[in-house]
N, C-alpha and C positions, 0 to 999 in steps of 0.2 A: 432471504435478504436480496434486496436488488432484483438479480439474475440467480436466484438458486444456490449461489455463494456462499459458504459458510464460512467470512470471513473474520479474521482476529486483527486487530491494529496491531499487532505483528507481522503480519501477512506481507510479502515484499511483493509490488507490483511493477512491470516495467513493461513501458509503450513495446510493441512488436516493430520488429524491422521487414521492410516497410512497411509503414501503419495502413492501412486499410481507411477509404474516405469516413471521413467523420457522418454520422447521420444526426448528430444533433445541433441544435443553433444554441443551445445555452451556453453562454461562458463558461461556465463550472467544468464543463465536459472538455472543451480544447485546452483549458488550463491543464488539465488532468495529463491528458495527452502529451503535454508539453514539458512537464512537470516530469513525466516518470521516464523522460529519456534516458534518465539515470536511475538504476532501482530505488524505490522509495517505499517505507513501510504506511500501511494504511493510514496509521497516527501522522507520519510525518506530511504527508498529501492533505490529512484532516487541518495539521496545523498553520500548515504554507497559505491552506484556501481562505483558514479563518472560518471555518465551517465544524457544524458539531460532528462529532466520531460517527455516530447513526447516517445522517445524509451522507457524508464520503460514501461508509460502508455502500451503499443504496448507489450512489452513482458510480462508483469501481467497480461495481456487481455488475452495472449495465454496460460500461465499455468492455468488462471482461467476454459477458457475453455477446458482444460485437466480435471479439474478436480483435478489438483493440489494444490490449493489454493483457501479456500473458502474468502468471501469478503462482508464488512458490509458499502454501504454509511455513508456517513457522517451525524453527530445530524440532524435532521430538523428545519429550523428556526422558527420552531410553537413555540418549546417548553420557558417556562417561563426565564429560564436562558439566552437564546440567544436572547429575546426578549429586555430583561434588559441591554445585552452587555456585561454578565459576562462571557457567552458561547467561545466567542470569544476570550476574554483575557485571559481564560483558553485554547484555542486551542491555540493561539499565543505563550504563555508562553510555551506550553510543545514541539510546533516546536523549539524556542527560544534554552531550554533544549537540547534537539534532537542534536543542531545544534552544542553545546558545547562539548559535548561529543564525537563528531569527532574527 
């Protein structure tokens, strides 16, 4: 994908401090940029641009691999809370959020 990224619209992305110069002219891209000052999950970045889930994935791949935007997978489902199913209803709940706030 993108840059080699195997990303999930879970995936929490946020701009680097100091960002490194931008190399592209597209909007899409210094949105991104602008956007993840504050971490942002793949979907949420998808939903802000009004753009499909695939092309984000595609262009977060490429700033990542810039060097733009560092990136943390999503919880693992080893852990006790996601095991319980609370993990989840917390992840759902805060897209849920997310999605209000549009």
């Amino acid at each position: 994908m993108g840059a080699g990224h195997d990303l999930d619209m879970l995936t929490l992305v946020v701009t680097v401090s100091p960002a490194p110069r931008l190399q592209h002219i597209e909007t899409e891209y210094a949105e991104i940029v602008q956007l993840c000052s504050i971490a942002q999950s793949v979907a949420e970045v998808s939903a802000h641009l009004n753009l499909p889930l695939a092309v984000t994935k595609i262009l977060v791949g490429d700033l990542i691999a810039e060097g733009m935007l560092n990136f943390r997978a999503p919880a693992s489902s080893d852990s006790y809370n996601d095991i319980a199913g609370i993990g989840d209803l917390n992840i759902l709940q805060a897209v849920l959020d997310g999605i209000r706030k549009l």
